[in-house]
C-alpha positions as CSV (number, residue, x, y, z in Angstrom):
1,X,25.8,-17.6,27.6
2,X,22.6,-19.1,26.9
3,X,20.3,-15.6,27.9
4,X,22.7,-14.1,25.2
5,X,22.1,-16.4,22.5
6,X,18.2,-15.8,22.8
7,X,18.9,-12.2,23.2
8,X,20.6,-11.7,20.0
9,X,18.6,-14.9,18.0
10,X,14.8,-14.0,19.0
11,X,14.4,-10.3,17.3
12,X,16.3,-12.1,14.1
13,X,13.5,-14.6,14.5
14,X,10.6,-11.9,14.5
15,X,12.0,-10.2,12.0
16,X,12.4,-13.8,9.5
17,X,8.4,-13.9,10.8
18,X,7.0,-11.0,9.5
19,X,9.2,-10.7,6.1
20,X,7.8,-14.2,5.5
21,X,4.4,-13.2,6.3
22,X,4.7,-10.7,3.8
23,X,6.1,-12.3,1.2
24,X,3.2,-14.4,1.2
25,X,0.9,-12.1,1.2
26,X,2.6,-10.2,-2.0
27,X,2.8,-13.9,-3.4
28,X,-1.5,-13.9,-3.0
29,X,-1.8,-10.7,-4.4
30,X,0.5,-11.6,-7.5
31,X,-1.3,-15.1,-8.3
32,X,-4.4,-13.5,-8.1
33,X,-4.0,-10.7,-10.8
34,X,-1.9,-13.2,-13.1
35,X,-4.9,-15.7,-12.6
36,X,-7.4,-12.9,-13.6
37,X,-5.2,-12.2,-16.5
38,X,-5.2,-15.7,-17.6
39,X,-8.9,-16.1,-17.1
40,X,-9.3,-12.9,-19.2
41,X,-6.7,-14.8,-22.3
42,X,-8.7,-18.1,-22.1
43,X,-12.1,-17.1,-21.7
44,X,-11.8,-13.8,-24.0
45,X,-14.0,-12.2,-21.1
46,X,-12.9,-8.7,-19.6
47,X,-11.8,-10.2,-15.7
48,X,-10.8,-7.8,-12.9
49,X,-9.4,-7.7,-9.6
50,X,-10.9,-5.6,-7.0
51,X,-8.6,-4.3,-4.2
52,X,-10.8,-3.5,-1.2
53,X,-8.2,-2.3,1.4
54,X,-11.3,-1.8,3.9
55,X,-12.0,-5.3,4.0
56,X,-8.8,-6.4,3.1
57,X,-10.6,-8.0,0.6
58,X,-9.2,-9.3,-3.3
59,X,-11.8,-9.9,-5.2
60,X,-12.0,-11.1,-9.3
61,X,-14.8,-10.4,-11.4
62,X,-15.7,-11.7,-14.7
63,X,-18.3,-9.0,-15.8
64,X,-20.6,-9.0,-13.2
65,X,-19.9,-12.5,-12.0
66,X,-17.3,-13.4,-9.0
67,X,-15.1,-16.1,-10.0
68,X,-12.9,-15.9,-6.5
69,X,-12.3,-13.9,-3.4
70,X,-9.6,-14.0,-1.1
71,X,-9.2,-12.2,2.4
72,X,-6.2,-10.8,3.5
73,X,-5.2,-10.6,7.4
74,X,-5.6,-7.7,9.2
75,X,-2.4,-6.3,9.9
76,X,-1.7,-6.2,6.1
77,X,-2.2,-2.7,4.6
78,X,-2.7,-2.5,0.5
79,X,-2.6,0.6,-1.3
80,X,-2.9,1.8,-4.6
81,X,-1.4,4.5,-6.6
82,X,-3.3,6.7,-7.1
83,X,-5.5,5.6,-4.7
84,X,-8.5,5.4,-6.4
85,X,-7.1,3.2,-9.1
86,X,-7.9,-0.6,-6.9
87,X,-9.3,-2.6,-9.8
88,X,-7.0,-3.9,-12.5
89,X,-8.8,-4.7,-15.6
90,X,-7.7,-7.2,-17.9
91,X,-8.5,-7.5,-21.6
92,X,-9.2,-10.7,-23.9
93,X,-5.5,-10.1,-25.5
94,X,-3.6,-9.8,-22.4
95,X,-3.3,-5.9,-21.6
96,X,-4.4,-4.1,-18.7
97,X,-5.3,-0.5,-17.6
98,X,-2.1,-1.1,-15.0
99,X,-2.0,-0.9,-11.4
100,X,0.6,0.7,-9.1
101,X,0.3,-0.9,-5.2
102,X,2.3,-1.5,-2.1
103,X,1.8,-4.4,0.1
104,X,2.7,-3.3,4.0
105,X,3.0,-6.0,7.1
106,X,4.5,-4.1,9.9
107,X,7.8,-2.9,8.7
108,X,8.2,-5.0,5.6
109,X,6.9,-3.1,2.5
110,X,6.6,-4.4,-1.5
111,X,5.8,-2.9,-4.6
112,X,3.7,-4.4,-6.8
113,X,3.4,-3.1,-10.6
114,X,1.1,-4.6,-13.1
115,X,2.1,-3.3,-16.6
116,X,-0.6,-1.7,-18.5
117,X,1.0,-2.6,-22.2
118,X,1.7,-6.2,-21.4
119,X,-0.3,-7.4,-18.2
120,X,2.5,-8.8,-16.3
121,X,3.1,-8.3,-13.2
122,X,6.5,-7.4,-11.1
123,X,7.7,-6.9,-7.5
124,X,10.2,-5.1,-5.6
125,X,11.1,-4.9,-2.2
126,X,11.0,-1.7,-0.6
């Protein structure tokens, strides 16, 4: 009875794992770009993120300046759409040139849309 319980109770486990692991990941991604539009509010600076997928690397930028960087693990995948659009640009009133990206770990995927009008930024599960 026992070997059944674990049978049926550790892939439900794994699978709690890696949606959480996502999530969090999405929930970086998302803080960042709301930060870098906040900076860009506050500061009236122009403030970007950089999405280096290589490197799995979220970078923002004030200008030339790097005000914070954060590393993503290696089994998560980012990708933009279109792919060459990975920096979101933020203006000193709060609108963006938009960015269209999906955040991958293994089978869990999310969409993450930053509007170009307004700046915010939604999420979907796919």
């Amino acid at each position: 009875m026992l070997a059944i319980a674990v049978a049926v109770v550790t892939p439900t486990i794994g699978r709690s794992t890696e949606n959480l692991r996502a999530r969090a990941q999405v929930a970086r991604l998302t803080a960042m770009l709301r930060h870098a539009r906040e900076q860009a509010i506050t500061t009236r600076r122009t403030h970007a993120l950089v999405v280096d997928p290589a490197a799995h690397r979220l970078t923002i930028m004030a200008g030339e300046d790097v005000t914070a960087t954060r590393t993503l693990p290696a089994d998560v995948m980012i990708e933009a759409f279109p792919p060459p659009a990975l920096t979101v640009r933020f203006e000193p009133y709060g609108v963006s040139n938009g960015g269209d990206f999906r955040v991958q770990s293994g089978p869990v995927r999310y969409r993450v849309v930053v509007d170009g009008l307004t700046g915010r930024v939604k999420v979907d599960r796919e």
